[in-house]
C-alpha positions as CSV (number, residue, x, y, z in Angstrom):
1,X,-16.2,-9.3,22.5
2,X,-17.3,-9.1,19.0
3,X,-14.5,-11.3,16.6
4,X,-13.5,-10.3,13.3
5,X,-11.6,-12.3,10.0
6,X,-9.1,-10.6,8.6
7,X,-7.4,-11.4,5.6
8,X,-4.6,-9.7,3.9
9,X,-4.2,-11.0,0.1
10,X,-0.9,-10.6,-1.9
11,X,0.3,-11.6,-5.1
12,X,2.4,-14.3,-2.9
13,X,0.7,-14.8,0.0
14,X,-2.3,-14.7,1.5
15,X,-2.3,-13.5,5.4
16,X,-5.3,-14.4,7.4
17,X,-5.7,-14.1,11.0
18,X,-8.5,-13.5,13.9
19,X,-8.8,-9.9,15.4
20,X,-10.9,-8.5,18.2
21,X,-12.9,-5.4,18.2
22,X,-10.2,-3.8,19.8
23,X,-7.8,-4.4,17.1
24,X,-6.2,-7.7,18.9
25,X,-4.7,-10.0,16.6
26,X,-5.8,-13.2,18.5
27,X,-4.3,-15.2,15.9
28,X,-2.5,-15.0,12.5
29,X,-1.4,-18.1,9.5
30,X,-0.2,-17.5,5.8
31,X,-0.1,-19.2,3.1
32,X,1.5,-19.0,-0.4
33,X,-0.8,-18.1,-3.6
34,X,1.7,-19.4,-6.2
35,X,0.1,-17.6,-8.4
36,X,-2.8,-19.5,-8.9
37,X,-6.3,-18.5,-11.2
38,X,-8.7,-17.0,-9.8
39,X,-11.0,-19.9,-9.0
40,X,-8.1,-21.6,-7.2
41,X,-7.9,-18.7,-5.0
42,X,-11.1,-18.5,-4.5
43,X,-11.7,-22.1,-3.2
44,X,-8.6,-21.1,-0.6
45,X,-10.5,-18.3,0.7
46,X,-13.7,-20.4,0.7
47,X,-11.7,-22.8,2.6
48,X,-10.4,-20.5,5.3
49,X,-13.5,-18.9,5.8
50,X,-15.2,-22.5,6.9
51,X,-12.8,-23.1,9.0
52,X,-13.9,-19.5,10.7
53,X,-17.7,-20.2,10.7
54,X,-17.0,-23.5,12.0
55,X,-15.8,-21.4,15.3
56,X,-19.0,-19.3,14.9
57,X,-17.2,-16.5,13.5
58,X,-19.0,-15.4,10.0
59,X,-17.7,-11.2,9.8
60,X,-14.8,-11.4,7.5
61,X,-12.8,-8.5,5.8
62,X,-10.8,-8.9,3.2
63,X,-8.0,-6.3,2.2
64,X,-6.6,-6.9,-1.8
65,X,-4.6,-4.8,-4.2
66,X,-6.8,-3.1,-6.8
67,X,-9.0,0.0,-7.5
68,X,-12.1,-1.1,-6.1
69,X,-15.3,0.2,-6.0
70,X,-17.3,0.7,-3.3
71,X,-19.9,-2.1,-3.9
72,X,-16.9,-4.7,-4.0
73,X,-16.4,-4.6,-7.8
74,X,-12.5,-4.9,-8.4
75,X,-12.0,-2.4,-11.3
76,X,-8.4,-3.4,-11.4
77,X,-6.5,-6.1,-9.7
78,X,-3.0,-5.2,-9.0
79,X,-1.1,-8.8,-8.5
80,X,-4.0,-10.6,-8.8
81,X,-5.0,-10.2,-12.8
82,X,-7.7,-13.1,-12.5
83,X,-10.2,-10.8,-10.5
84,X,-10.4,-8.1,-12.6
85,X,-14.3,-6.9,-12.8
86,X,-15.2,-9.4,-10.9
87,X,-17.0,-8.5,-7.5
88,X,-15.0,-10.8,-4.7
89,X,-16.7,-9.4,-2.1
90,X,-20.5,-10.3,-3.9
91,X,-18.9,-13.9,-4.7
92,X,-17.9,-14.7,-1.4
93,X,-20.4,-13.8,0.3
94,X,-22.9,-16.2,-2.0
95,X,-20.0,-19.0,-2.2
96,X,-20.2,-18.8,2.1
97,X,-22.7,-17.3,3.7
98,X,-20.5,-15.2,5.6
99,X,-20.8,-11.2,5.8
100,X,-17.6,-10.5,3.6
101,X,-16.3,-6.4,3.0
102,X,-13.0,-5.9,0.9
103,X,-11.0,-2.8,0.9
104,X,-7.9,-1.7,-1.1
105,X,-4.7,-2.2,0.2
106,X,-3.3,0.6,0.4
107,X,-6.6,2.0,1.7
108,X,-6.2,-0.7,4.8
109,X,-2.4,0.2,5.9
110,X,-3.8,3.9,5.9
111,X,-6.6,3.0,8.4
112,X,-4.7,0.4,10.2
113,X,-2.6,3.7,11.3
114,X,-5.9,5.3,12.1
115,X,-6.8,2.6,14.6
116,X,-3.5,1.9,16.3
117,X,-1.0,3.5,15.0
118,X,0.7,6.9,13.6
119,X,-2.5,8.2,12.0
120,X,-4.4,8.0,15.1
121,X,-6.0,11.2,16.1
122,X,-4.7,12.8,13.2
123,X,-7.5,14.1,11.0
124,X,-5.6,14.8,7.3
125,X,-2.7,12.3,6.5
126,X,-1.2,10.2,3.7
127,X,-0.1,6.7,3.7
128,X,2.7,6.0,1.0
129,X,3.8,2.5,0.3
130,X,7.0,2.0,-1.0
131,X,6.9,-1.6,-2.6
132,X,7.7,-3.1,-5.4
133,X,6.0,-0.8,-7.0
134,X,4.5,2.7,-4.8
135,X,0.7,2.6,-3.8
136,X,-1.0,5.9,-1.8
137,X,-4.2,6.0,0.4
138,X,-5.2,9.4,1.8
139,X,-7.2,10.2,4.9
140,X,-8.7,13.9,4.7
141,X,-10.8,15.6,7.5
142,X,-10.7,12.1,9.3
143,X,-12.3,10.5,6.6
144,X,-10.8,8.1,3.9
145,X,-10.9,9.4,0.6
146,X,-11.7,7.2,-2.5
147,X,-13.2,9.0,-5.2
148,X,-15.4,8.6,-8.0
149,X,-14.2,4.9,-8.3
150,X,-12.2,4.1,-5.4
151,X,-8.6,5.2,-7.3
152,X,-8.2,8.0,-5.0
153,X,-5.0,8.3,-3.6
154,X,-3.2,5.8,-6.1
155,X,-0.3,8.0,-6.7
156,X,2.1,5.1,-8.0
157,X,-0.1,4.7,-11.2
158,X,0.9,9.1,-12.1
159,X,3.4,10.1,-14.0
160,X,6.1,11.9,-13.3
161,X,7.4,12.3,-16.9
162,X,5.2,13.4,-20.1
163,X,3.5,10.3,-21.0
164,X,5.4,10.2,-24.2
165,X,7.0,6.2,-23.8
166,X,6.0,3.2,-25.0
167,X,4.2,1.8,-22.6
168,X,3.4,4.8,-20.5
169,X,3.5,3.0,-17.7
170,X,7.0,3.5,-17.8
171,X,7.0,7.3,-16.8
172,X,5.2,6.5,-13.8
173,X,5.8,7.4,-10.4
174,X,6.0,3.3,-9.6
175,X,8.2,3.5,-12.2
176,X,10.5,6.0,-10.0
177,X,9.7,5.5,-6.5
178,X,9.2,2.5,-6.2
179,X,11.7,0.1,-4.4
180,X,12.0,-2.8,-6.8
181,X,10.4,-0.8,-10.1
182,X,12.0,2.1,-8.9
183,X,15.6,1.9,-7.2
184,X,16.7,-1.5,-8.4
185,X,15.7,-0.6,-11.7
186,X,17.4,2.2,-11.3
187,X,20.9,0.0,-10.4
188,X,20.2,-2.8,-12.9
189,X,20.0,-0.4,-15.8
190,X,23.0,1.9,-14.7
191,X,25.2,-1.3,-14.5
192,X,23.9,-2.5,-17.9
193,X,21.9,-5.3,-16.8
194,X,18.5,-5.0,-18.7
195,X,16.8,-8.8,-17.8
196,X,14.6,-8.9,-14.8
197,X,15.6,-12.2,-14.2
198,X,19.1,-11.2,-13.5
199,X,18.6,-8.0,-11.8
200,X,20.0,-7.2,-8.3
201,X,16.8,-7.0,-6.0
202,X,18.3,-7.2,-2.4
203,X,18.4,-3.3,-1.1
204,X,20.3,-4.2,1.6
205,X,23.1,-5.5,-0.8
206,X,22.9,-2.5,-3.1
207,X,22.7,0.1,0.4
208,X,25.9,-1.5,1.4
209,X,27.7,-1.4,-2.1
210,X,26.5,2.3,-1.9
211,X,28.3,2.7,1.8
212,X,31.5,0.9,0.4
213,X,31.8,3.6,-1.8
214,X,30.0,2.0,-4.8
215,X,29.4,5.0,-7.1
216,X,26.8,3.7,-9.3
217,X,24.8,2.0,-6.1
218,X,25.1,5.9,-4.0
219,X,23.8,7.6,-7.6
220,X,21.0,4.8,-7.6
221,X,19.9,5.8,-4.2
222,X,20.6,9.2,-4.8
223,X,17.9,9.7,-7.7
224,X,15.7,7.5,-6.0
225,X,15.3,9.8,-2.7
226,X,14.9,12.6,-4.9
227,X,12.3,11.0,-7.1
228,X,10.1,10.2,-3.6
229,X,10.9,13.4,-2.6
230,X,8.9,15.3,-5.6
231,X,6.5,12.6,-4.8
232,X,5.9,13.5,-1.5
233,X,6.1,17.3,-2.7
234,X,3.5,16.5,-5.1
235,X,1.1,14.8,-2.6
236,X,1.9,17.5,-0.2
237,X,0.8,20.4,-2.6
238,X,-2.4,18.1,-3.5
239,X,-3.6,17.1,0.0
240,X,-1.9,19.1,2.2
241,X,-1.8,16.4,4.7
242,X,-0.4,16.4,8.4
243,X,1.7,13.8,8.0
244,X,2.7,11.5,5.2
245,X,3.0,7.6,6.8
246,X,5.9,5.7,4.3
247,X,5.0,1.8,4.5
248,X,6.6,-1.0,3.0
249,X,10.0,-2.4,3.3
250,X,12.6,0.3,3.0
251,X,10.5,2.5,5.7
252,X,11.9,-0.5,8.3
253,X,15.5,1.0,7.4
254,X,16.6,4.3,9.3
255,X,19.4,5.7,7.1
256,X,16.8,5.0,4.4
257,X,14.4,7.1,6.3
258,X,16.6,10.1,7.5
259,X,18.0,10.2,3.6
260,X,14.6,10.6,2.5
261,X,13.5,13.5,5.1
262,X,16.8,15.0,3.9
263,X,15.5,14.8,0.2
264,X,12.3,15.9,1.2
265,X,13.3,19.3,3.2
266,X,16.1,19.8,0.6
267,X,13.5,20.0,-1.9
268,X,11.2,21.9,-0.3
269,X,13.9,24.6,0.6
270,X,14.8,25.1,-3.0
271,X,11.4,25.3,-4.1
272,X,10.1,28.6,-3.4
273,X,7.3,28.4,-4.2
274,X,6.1,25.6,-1.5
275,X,8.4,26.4,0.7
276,X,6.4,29.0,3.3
277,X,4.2,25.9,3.1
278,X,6.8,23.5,4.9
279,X,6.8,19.5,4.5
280,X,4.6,17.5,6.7
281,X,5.8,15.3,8.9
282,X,7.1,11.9,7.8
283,X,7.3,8.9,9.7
284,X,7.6,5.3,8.8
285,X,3.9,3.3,9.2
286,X,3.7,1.3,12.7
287,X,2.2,-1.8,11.3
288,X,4.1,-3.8,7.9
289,X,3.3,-7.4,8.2
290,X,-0.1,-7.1,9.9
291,X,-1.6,-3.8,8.4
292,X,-3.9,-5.7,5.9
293,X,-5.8,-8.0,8.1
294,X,-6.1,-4.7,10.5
295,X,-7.2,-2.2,8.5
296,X,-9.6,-4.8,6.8
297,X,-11.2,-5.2,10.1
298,X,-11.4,-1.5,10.8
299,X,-12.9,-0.7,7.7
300,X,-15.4,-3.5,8.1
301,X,-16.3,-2.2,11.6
302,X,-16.7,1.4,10.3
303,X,-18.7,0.1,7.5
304,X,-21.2,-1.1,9.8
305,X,-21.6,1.9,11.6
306,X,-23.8,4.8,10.3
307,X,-21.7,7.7,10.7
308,X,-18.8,6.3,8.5
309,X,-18.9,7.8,5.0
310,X,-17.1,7.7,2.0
311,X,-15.7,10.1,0.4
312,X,-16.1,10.6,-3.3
């Protein structure tokens, strides 16, 4: 059977593993970026690779935050500022001879669920990521959607406010929804603490405060689930999907999860106007740790067979 290299790469660590083309994961190793440049990086996936085609295995897919076009070009680059406009996927394949595809991130947990998990056999659905900051990737009429540039989908980088601060950036929907950028800013600012570096980051630690009876942690959670919840209602009015697939840590959490479907229906009940519509089904993703170096390999698969399209 026909073996695949997956590799998953994060602004801390880079995931890389060997998958069969039944989605397998035959084997699986990380390693830490520490926030090297770009060349640095570069010579580490060089390096893994080798080691790959020394097996006889030369099909490698490589999933990476960023807008990214479809010829490999990375138009932005997330956690990894150093590639920006470069094209990876050109400069690895001519640094190794190997037949190298990228794909978003966010675009790879979306069709890591269509392979093997909660998007399979569903033809219209959206994967939200709720991360340190939120990231989107829709599948419509069982195709993956990616636009003009490859942005489609990318809800975290809209606003929910009116654009009117200083940077923007700060009346995004990352900004909101997301679980470090969103809900422990959230916290940190409403108990006066305004330095990152002393912020309160641990959810787990602010959910329990919140349980206890901390009223400043239960209001931070509070206009968090609402901010996903218009979100979700916003993506739901846009794309009409199925089923919306939440990813990232918080979705591992169930109280998490039931309090957002509660913000969610609440919502949608007491917006009229969506409401005959009805919220699609949410469920958490089915693969966290290993959804990058999957749904790298799928896309690479699917790129090599004629009837998968993009769609712009």
């Amino acid at each position: 059977m026909q073996k695949y290299v997956g590799i998953d790469i994060g602004g801390s660590f880079i995931k890389f593993g060997l998958v069969d083309a039944d989605g397998n994961i035959l084997e699986q190793e990380s390693m830490p970026t520490k926030r090297e440049d770009p060349e640095g990086l570069l010579a580490k996936l060089t390096a893994i690779i080798a080691g790959y085609q020394r097996k006889g295995i030369d099909k490698v897919a490589i999933s990476l935050p960023g807008v990214i076009s479809q010829d490999g070009t990375m138009i932005t680059a997330g956690a990894i500022p150093g590639f920006k406009s470069r094209n990876i996927q050109a400069e690895l394949t001519k640094m190794t001879g190997a037949s190298v595809q990228v794909i978003n991130d966010a675009n790879a947990a979306a069709l890591s669920e269509k392979w093997l998990g909660h998007g399979k056999n569903i033809k219209n659905y959206f994967c939200l990521t709720l991360g340190t900051g939120v990231g989107g990737a829709v599948v419509l009429n069982d195709q993956l959607l990616t636009g003009r540039t490859g942005a489609a989908g990318e809800v975290g980088i809209s606003l929910l406010g009116r654009g009117n601060t200083r940077p923007v950036g700060y009346e995004s929907v990352s900004f909101f929804a997301g679980a470090v950028a969103g809900l422990c800013r959230i916290y940190n600012f409403k108990k006066g603490v305004f330095n990152l570096a002393d912020w309160q980051t641990d959810i787990p630690t602010i959910l329990k405060e919140a349980k206890s009876g901390g009223g400043i942690a239960q209001e931070s959670f509070n206009e968090f689930y609402q901010n996903v919840a218009v979100t979700i209602l916003n993506i739901t009015v846009m794309y009409d999907p199925e089923r919306i697939l939440i990813g990232g840590g918080v979705s591992a959490n169930e109280e998490i999860m039931a309090n957002v479907k509660q913000a969610v229906n609440d919502l949608f009940t007491r917006y009229t106007d969506v409401s005959a519509v009805g919220a699609p089904e949410i469920l958490p993703c089915k693969f966290r740790n290993s959804a990058g170096i999957l749904g790298a390999v799928y896309h690479y698969i699917q790129e090599n067979k004629e009837e998968w399209k993009w769609v712009n």
